[in-house]
Structures are given as C-alpha cells and as structure tokens.
DRENPA-3360 file (N, C-alpha, C; in nm, 2 decimals, always signed):
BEGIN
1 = XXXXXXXX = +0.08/-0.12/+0.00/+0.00/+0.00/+0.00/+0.09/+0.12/+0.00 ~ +0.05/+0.16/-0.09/+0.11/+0.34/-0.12/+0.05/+0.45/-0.15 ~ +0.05/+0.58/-0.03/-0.01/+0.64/-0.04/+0.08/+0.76/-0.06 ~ +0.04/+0.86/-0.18/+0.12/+1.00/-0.23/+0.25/+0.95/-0.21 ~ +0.35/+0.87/-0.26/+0.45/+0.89/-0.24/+0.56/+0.95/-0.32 ~ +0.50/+0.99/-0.43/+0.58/+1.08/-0.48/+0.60/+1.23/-0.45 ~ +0.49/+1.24/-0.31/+0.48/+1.42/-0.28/+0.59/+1.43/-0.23 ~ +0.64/+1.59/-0.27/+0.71/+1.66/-0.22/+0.89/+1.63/-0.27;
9 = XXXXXXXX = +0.87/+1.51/-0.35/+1.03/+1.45/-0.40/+1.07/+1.52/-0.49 ~ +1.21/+1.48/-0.53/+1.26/+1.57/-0.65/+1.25/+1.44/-0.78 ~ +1.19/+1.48/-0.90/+1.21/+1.42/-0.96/+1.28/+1.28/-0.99 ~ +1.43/+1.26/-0.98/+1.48/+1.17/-0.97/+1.42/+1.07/-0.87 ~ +1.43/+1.13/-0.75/+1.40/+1.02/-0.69/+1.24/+0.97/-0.70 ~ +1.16/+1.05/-0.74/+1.01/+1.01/-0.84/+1.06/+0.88/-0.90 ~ +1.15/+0.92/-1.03/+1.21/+0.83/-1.10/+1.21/+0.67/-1.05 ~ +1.29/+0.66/-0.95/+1.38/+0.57/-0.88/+1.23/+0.49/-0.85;
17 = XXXXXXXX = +1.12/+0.56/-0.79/+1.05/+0.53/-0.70/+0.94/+0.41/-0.80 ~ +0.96/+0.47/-0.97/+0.84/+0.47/-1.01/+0.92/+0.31/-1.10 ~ +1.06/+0.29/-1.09/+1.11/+0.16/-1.13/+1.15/+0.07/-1.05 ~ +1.11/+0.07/-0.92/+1.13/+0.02/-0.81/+0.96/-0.05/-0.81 ~ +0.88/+0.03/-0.85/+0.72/-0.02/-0.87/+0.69/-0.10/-0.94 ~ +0.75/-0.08/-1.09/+0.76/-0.16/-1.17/+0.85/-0.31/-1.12 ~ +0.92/-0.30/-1.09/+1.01/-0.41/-1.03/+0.93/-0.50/-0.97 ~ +0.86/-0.42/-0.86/+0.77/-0.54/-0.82/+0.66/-0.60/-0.85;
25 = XXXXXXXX = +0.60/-0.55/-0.93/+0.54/-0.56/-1.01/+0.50/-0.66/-1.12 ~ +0.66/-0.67/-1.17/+0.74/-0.79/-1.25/+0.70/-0.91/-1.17 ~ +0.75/-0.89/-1.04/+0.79/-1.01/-0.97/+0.65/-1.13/-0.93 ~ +0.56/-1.00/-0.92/+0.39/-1.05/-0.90/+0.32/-0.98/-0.78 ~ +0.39/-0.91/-0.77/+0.34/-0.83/-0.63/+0.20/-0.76/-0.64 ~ +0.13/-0.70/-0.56/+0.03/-0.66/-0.60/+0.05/-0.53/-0.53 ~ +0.03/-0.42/-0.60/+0.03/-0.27/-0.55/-0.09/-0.18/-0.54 ~ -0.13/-0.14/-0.44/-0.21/-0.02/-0.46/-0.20/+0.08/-0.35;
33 = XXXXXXXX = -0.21/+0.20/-0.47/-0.11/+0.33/-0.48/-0.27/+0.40/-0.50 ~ -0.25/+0.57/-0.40/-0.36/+0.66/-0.37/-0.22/+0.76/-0.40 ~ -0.23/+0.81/-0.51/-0.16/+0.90/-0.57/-0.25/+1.02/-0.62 ~ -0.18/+1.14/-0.64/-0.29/+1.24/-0.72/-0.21/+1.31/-0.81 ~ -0.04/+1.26/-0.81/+0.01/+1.29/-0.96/-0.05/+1.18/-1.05 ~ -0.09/+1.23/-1.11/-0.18/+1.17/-1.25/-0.05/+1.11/-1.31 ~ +0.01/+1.17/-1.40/+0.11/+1.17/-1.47/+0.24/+1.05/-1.43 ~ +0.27/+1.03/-1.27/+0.33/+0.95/-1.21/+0.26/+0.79/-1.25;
41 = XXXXXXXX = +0.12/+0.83/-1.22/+0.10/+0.68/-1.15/+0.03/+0.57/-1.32 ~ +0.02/+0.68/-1.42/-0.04/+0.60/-1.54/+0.05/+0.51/-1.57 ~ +0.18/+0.58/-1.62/+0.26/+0.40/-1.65/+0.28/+0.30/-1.58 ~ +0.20/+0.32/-1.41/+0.27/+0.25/-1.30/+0.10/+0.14/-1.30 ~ +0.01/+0.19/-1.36/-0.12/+0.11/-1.31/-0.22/+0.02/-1.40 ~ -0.24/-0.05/-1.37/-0.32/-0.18/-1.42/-0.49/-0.09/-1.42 ~ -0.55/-0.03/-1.29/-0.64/+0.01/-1.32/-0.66/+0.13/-1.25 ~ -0.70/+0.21/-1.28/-0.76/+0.36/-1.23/-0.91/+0.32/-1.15;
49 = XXXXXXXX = -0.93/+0.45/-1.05/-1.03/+0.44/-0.96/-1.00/+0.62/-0.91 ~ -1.15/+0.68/-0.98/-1.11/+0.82/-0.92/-1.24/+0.84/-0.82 ~ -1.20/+0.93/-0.70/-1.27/+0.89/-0.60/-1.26/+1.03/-0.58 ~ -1.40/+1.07/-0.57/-1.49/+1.24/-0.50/-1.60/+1.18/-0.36 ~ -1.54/+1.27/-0.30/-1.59/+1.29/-0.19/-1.59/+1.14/-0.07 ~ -1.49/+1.03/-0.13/-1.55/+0.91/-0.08/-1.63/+0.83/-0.13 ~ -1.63/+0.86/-0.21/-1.71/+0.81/-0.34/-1.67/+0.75/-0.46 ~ -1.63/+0.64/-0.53/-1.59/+0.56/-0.63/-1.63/+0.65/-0.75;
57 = XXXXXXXX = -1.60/+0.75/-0.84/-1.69/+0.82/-0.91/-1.67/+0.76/-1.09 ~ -1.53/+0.73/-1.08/-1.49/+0.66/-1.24/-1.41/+0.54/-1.17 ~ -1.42/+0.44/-1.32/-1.30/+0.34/-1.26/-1.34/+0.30/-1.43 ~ -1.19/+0.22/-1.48/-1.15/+0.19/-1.55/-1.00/+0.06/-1.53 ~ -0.98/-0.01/-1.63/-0.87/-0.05/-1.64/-0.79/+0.06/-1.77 ~ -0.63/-0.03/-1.77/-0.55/+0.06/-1.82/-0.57/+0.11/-1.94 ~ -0.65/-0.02/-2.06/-0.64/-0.02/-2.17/-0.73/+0.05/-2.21 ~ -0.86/+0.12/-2.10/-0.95/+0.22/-2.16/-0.89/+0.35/-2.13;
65 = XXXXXXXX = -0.79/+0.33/-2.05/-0.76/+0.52/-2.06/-0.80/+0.63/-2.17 ~ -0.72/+0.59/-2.27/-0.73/+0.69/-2.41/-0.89/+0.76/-2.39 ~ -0.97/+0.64/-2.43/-1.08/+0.63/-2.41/-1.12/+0.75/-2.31 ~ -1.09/+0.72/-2.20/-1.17/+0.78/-2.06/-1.07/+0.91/-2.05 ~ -1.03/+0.98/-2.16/-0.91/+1.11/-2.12/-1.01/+1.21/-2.09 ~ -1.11/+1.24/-2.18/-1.21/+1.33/-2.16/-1.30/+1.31/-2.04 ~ -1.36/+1.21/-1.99/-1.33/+1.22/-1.85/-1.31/+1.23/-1.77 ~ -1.13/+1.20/-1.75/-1.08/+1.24/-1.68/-1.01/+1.40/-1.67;
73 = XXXXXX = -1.01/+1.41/-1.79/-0.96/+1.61/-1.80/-1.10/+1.65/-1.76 ~ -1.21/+1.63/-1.72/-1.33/+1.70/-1.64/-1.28/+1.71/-1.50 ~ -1.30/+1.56/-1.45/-1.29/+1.52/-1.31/-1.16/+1.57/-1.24 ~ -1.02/+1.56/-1.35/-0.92/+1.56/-1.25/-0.83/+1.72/-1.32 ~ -0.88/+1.78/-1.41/-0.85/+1.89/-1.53/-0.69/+1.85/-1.56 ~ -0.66/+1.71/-1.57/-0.52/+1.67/-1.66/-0.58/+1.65/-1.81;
% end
C-alpha cells in the first residue's frame, strides 16, 4: 500500500520510485497506490479508480484510458 508517495520529492527520486514499482510488479506483487500525480501513476497502473468525496466516481482499467481522457480532463483537469 502506497499512499502520495511521490509528494514533495525531486524528480529523480520520483524516477527511482516509479522503477522500483515496476520491479515489483514484474515479480507479482500486488500494489495499490492513492496518488494524485496523474502523470506519475499512469505507466505504473493496471487500473484507475477516481474517487470524490469518498465516493468511487470513475473506474476503469488501463487499456480504456485513451478512451476515458475526456473524462478524466473533467474530473481531474489533466
């Protein structure tokens, strides 16, 4: 379980963080990550879940992204 952990880092170590994810990943691990860099967590995720107010409000897997951009440039303005 991971939560925001790319706040507040410098880049690199973003970097580091985000092939260290992948790594385990490889191995079969199971991850879930409460991120709100957008941008960080897309190459890192099997499936998205955006959540208002405590609320499940979109969910998708990875391969509908494209799909769900408009969407998500509402909900999250990326």
């Amino acid at each position: 379980m991971l939560n925001e952990i790319s706040e507040g880092l410098a880049p690199v170590i973003v970097q580091t963080l985000a092939r260290m994810i992948l790594m385990l990943k490889q191995r079969g691990y199971t991850v879930v990550m409460v991120e709100q860099n957008f941008r960080f967590a897309v190459p890192l995720a099997d499936r998205f879940y955006v959540i208002e107010h405590g609320n499940i409000v979109e969910h998708f897997g990875a391969g509908e992204l494209e799909a769900k951009m408009p969407v998500l440039h509402e909900l999250l303005g990326v």
